[in-house]
C-alpha positions as CSV (number, residue, x, y, z in Angstrom):
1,X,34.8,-23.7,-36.1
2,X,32.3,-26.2,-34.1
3,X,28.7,-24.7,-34.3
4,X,27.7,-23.8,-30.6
5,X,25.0,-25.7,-28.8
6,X,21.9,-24.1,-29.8
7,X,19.2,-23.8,-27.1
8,X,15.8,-22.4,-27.2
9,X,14.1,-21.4,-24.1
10,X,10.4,-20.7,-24.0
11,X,9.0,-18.3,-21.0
12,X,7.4,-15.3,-19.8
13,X,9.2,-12.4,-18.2
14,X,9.8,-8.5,-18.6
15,X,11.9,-6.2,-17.0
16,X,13.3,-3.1,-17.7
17,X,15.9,-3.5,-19.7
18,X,14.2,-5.7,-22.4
19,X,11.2,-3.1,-22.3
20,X,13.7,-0.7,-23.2
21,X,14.4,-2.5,-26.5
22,X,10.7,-3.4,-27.1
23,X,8.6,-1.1,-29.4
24,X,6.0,-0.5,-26.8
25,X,3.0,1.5,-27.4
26,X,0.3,2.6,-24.0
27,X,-1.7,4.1,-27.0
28,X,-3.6,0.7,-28.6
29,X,-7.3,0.3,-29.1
30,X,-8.1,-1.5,-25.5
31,X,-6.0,2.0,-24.4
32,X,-9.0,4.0,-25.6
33,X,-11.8,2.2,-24.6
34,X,-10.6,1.8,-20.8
35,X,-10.4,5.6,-21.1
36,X,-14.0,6.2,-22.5
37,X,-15.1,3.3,-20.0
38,X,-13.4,4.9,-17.2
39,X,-11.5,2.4,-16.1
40,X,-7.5,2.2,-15.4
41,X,-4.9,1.5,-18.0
42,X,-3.1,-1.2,-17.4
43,X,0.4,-1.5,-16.8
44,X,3.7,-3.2,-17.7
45,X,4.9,-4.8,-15.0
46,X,8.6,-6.5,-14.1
47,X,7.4,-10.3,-14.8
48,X,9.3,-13.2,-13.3
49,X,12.6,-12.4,-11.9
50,X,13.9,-15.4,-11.7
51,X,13.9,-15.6,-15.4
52,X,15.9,-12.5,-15.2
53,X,18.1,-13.6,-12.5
54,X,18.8,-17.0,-15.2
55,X,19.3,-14.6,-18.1
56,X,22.3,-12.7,-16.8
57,X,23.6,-15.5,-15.9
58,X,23.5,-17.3,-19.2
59,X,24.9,-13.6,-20.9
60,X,28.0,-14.8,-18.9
61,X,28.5,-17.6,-21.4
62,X,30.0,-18.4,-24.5
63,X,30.1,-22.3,-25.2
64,X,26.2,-22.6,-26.0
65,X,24.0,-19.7,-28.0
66,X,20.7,-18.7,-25.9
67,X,17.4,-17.7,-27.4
68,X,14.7,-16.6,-25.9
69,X,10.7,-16.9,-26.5
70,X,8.7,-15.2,-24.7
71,X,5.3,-13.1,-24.5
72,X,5.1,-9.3,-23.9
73,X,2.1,-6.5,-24.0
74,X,1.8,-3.4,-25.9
75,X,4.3,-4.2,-28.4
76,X,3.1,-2.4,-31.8
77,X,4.3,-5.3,-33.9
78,X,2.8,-8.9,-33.8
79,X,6.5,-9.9,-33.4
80,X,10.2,-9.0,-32.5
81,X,13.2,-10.1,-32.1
82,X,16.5,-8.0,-31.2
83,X,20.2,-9.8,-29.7
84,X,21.1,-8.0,-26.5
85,X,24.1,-9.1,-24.1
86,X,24.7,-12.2,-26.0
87,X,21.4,-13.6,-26.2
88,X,18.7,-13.5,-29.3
89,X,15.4,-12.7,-27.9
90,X,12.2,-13.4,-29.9
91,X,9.2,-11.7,-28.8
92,X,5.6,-12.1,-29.9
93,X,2.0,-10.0,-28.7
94,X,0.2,-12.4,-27.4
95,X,-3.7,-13.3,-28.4
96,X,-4.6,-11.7,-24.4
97,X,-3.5,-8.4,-25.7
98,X,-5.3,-8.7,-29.2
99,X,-8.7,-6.8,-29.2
100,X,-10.1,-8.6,-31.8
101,X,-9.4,-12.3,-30.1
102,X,-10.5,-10.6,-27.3
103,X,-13.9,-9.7,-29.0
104,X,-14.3,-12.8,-30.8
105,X,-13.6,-15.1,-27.4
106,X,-16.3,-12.5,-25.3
107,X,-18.9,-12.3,-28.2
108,X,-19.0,-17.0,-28.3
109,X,-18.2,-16.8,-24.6
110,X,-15.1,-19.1,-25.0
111,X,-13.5,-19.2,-21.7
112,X,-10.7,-21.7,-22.3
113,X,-8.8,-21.3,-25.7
114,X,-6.7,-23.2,-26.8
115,X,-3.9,-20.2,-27.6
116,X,-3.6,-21.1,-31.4
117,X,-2.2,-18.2,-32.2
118,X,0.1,-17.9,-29.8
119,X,1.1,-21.4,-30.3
120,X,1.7,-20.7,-34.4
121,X,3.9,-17.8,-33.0
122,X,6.5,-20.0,-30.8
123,X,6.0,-22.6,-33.8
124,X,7.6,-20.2,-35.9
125,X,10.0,-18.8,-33.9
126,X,11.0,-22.5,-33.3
127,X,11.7,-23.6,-37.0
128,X,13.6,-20.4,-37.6
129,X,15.9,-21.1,-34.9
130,X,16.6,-24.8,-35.0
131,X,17.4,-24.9,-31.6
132,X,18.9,-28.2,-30.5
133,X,17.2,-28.1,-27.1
134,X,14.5,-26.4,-26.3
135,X,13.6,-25.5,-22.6
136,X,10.2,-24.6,-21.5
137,X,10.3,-22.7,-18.5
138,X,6.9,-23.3,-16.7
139,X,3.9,-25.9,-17.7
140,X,1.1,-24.0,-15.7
141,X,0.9,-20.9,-17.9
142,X,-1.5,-22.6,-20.8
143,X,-1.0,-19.2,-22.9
144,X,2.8,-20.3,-24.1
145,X,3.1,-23.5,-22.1
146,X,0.8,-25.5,-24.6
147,X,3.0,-25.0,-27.0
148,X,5.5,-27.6,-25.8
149,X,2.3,-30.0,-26.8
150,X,3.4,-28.9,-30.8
151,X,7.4,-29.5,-30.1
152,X,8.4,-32.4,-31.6
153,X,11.4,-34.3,-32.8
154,X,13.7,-31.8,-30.7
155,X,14.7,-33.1,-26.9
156,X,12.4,-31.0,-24.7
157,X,12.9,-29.8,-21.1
158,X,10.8,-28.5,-18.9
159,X,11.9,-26.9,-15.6
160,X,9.2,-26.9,-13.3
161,X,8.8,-23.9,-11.9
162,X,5.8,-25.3,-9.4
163,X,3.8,-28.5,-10.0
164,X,0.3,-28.1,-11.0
165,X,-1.1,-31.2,-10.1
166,X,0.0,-31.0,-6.8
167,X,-3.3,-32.8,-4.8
168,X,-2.9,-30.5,-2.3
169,X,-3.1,-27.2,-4.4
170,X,-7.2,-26.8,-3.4
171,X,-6.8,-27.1,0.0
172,X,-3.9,-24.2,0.2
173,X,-5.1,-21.9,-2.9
174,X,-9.1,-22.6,-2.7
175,X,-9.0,-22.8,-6.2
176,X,-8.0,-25.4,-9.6
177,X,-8.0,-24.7,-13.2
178,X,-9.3,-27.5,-14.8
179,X,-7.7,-26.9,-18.0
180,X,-4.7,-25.9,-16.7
181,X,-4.6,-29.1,-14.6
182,X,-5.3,-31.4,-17.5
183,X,-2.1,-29.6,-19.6
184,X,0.1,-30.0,-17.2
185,X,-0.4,-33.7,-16.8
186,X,0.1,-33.7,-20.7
187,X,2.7,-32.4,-21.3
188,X,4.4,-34.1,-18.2
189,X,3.6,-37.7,-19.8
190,X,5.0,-36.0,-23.2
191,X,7.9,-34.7,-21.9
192,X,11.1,-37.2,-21.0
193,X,13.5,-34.4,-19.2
194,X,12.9,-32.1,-16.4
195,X,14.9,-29.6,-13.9
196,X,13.6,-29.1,-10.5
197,X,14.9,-27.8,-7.5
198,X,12.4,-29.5,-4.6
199,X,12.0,-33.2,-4.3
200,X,8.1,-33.2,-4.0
201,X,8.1,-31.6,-7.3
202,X,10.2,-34.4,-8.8
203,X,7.8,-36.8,-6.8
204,X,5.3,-35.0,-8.6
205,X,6.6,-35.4,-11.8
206,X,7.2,-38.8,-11.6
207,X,3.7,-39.8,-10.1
208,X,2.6,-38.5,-13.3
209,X,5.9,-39.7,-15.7
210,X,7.1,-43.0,-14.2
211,X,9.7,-42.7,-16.9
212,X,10.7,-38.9,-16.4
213,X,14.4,-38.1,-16.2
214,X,14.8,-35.5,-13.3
215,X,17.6,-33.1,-13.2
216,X,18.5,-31.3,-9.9
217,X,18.9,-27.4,-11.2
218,X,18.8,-24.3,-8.4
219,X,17.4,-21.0,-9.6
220,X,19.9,-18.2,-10.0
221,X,19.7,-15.0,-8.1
222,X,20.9,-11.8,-9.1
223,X,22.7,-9.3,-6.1
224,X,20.0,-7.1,-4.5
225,X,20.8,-3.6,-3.8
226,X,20.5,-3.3,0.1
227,X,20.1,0.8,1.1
228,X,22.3,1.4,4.6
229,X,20.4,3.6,7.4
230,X,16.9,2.5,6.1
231,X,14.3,4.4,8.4
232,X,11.9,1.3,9.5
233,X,8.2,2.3,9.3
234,X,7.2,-1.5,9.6
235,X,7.7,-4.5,12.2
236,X,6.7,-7.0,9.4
237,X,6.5,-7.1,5.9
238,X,4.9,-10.0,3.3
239,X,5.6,-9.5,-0.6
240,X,4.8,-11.6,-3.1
241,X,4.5,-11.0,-7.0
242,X,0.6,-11.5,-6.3
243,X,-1.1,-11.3,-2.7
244,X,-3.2,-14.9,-2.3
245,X,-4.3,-17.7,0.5
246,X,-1.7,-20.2,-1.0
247,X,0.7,-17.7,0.1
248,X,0.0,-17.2,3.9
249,X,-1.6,-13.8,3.5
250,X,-4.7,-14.7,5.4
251,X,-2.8,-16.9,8.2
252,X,-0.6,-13.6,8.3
253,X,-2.9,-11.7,9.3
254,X,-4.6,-13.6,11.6
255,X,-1.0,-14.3,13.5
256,X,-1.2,-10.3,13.8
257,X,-3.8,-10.0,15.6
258,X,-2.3,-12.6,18.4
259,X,0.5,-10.4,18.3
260,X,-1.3,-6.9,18.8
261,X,-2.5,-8.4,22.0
262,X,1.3,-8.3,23.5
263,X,2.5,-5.7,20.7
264,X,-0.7,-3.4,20.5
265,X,1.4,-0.9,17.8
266,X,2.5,-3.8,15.9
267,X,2.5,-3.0,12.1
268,X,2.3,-5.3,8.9
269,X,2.8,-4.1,5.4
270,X,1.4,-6.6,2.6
271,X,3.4,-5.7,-0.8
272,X,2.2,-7.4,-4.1
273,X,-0.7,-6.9,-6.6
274,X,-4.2,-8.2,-5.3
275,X,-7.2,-9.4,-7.2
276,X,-9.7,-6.3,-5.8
277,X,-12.3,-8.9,-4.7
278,X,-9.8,-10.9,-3.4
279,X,-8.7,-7.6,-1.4
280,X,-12.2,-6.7,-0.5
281,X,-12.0,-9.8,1.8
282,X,-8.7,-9.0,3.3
283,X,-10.3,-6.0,4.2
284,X,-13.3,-7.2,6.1
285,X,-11.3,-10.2,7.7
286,X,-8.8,-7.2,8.7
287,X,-11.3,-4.8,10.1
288,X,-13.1,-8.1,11.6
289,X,-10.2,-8.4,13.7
290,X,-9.7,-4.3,14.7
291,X,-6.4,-4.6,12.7
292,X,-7.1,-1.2,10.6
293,X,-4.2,1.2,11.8
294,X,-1.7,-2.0,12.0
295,X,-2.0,-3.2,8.3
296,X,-1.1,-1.1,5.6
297,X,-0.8,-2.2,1.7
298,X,1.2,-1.5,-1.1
299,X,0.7,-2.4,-4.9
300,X,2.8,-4.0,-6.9
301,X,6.2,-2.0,-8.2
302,X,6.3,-2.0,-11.9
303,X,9.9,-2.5,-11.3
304,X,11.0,-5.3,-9.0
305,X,14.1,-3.1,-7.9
306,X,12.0,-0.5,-7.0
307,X,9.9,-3.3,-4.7
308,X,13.2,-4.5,-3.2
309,X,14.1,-0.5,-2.0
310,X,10.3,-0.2,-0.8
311,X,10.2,-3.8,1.5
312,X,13.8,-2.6,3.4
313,X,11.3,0.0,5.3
314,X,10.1,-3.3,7.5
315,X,12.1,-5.5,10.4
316,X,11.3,-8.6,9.3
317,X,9.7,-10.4,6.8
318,X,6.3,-13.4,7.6
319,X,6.1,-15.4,4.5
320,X,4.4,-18.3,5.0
321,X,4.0,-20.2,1.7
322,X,2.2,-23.4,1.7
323,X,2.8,-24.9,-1.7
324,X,6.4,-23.5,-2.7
325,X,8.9,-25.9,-1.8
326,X,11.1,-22.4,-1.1
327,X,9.4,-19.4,-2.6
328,X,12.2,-17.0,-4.4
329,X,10.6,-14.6,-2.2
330,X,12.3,-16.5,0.5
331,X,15.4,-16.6,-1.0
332,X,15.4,-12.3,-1.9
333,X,14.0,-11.6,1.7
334,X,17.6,-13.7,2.9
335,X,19.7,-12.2,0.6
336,X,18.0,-8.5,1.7
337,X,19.4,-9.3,5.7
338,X,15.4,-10.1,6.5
339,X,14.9,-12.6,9.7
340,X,12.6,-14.9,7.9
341,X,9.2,-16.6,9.3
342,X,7.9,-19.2,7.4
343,X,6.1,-22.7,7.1
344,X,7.4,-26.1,6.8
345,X,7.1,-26.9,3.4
346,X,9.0,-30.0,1.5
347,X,12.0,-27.1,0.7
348,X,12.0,-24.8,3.7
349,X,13.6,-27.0,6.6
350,X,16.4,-27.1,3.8
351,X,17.2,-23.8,4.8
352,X,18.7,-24.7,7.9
353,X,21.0,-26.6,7.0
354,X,24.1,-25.0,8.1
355,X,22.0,-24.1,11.4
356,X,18.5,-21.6,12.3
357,X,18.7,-19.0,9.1
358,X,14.6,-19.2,9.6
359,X,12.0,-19.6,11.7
360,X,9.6,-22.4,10.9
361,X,6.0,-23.5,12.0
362,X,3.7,-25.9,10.5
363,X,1.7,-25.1,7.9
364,X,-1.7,-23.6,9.0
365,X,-0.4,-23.4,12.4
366,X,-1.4,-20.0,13.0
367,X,-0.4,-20.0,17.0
368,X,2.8,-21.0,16.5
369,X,3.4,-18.8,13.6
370,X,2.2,-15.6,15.6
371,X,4.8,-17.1,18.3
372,X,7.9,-16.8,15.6
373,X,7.4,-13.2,15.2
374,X,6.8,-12.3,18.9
375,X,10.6,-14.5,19.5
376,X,11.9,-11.7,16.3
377,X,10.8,-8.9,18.3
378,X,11.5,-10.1,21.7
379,X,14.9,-12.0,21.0
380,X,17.8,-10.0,19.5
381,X,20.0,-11.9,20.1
382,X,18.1,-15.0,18.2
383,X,17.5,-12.4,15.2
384,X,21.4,-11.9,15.1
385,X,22.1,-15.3,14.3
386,X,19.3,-16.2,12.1
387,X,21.2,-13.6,10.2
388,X,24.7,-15.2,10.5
389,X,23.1,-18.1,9.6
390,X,21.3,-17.0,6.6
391,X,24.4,-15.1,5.2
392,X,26.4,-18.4,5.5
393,X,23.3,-20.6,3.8
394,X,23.1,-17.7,0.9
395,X,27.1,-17.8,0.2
396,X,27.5,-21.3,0.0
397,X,23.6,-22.5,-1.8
398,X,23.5,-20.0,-4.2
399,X,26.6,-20.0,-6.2
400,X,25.4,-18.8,-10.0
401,X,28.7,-19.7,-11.5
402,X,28.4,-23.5,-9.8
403,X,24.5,-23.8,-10.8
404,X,24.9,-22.2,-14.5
405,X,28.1,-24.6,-15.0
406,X,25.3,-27.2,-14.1
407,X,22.6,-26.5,-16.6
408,X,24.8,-26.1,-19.1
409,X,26.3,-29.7,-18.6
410,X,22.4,-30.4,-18.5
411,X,22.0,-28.8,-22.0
412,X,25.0,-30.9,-23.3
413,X,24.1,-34.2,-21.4
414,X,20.4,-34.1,-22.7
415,X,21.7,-33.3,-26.4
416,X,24.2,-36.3,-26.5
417,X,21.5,-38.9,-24.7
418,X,18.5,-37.3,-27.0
419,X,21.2,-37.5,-30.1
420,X,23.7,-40.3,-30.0
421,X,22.2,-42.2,-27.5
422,X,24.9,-41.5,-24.6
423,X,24.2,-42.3,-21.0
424,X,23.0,-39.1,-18.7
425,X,25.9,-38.6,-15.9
426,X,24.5,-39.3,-12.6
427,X,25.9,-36.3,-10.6
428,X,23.6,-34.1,-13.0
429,X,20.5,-36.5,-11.8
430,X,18.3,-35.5,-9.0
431,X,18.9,-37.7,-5.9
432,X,16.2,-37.7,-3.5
433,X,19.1,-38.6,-0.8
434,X,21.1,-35.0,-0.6
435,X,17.5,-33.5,1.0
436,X,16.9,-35.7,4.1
437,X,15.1,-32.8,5.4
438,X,12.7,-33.1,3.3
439,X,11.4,-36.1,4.1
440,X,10.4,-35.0,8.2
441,X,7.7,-33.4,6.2
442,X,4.1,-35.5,6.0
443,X,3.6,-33.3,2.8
444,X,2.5,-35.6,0.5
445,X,-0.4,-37.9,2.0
């Protein structure tokens, strides 16, 4: 019997049913000195869903054998690997959640390491596997992305889950990580295959890598539990895994405030973890603008599910992300039977495509964003098919059997061009010409 296609794919993600598995401990050092300090424990959270949502879809399959590397906290052992569903998973503590590393980078104030530890880790867990591919899920996570920088002689994919270098990522998240920057664009001219879902991230990529081959790959989504009779305490709700001005919070709340002045009991709720300075701000911007008793927040769920049950309490969901080219949160808010209000990115107009599903203003236009969610409230008839729309867009875009069958021909296609020198099918390629909405948008001047 033929050896199956072995394939190695390098992340970071957590949910519930791999913590269950883990041997976790709340109880290490950094435990005991938050306590004596005073200061709150910190939690295990559900981590990137959409690695999730590509997990149970790979469980489905038996022509290629799936392991996965991947960071997690509180585990008691340095490292630990378990086979679940049909996949191996490999997990390691990372350096982050090491007391000592972290004493030793505080006490010579190194700010930027360069994750050796973590990167001997994957290293290992590499050579023990002999993967045939390996897939690294991400490049601007420096604590397990660098490692792709130490992968060699093995054909190397890297799925890009956003673009670092984007020129534009200053302007819409006021902030760039210079290290994190400078990775990315190595391990883009290292790398020869990638997987991307939006064409300004290919033209990203290939800005960087002339020579890059591009895959076209869409993210899998798993079915969302939608609860029937939902009392709605909220007009509008914005989630995101973590609340920040490259996602639209701050134009969000500013489009509020037009809309208290026709809607004066208009209410917002803003779901997702917030850096507490960061939140401090919102605050003052929120009270600046007498918006007090219409905005309410909500911290992150530990459990994603949990977040999904929580957000169904709201009308409609404002999500107005400016670097995404179609934020997952997008995609969940579609699937949950949300009318959407969003920006025009390079991805969103694609949404369309099969008529209105969402509602879409420029990016920073605030006026005409505030204008979108006065139509949802105002315009039932507009909301009902947004929703037809959406439903049709959902059923027909997001086919997991359709998009797993393709990145499994990706595996095979890279292993036989890396191996034996065969050419890479062109229906696998990603061709610029399938997304002519795309290019309405002046994104990338």
């Amino acid at each position: 019997m033929a050896r199956l296609l072995r394939i190695a794919l390098i992340c970071h993600f957590s949910n519930p049913e791999v913590r269950d598995k883990l041997p976790l401990s709340q109880k290490t050092f950094e435990y005991y000195i938050r306590r004596i300090l005073n200061k709150p424990k910190k939690q295990v959270f559900d981590f990137a869903p959409w690695i999730t949502n590509l997990i149970s879809e790979l469980e489905k399959r038996n022509e290629i054998e799936i392991h996965i590397i991947s960071p997690h906290r509180n585990l008691k052992k340095n490292k630990y690997s378990f086979k679940y569903n049909n996949i191996f998973y490999h997990f390691f503590r990372p350096d982050d959640d090491i007391m000592v590393i972290k004493l030793f980078r505080k006490l010579f104030r190194i700010k930027r390491p360069k994750y050796y530890y973590n990167r001997y880790l994957i290293k290992g867990f590499v050579k023990d596997i002999k993967p045939d591919v390996v897939n690294l899920i991400g490049s601007e996570n420096p604590y397990y992305s660098i490692a792709g920088l130490d992968i060699t002689n093995l054909p190397l994919i890297l799925t890009a889950q956003t673009v670092y270098t984007n020129p534009l990522r200053k302007k819409f998240s006021g902030e760039v990580d210079q290290f994190t920057w400078d990775l990315e664009l190595k391990l883009h001219q290292k790398i020869k295959y990638f997987c991307s879902e939006g064409l300004i991230h290919r033209d990203l990529i290939l800005r960087n890598n002339q020579n890059a081959i591009i895959f076209y790959c869409p993210s899998s989504y798993i079915p969302i539990q939608k609860i029937n009779n939902v009392i709605k305490k909220y007009d509008f709700v914005f989630f995101a895994a973590g609340v920040a001005k490259k996602k639209g919070i701050e134009d969000t709340i500013q489009a509020l405030a037009l809309v208290k002045k026709e809607y004066p009991k208009v209410t917002l709720n803003i779901v997702g973890k917030c850096d507490i300075d960061y939140k401090k701000y919102l605050e003052k911007k929120i009270e600046e603008l007498e918006l007090k008793e219409n905005i309410e927040f909500t911290d992150y769920f530990p459990k994603q599910s949990d977040m999904h049950k929580h957000i169904q309490q709201a009308k409609y969901a404002v999500l107005p992300v400016k670097l995404d080219v179609i934020s997952g949160t997008i995609i969940e808010a579609m699937i949950l039977g949300f009318p959407v209000i969003t920006y025009k990115t390079t991805g969103t107009p694609y949404l369309n495509k099969y008529g209105e599903a969402v509602l879409i203003s420029d990016i920073d236009d605030v006026n005409s964003l505030a204008n979108n969610m006065l139509r949802v409230i105002k315009e039932p008839e507009l909301v009902e098919k947004m929703l037809t729309n959406s439903k049709i867009f959902i059923e027909r875009e997001y086919d997991n059997k359709a998009n797993m069958d393709k990145l499994v021909n990706i595996y095979k296609a890279v292993y036989k061009h890396y191996y034996e020198n065969e050419p890479i099918p062109k229906e696998l390629l990603f061709n610029p010409e399938e997304f002519p909405e795309y290019k309405k948008v002046n994104y990338y001047d």
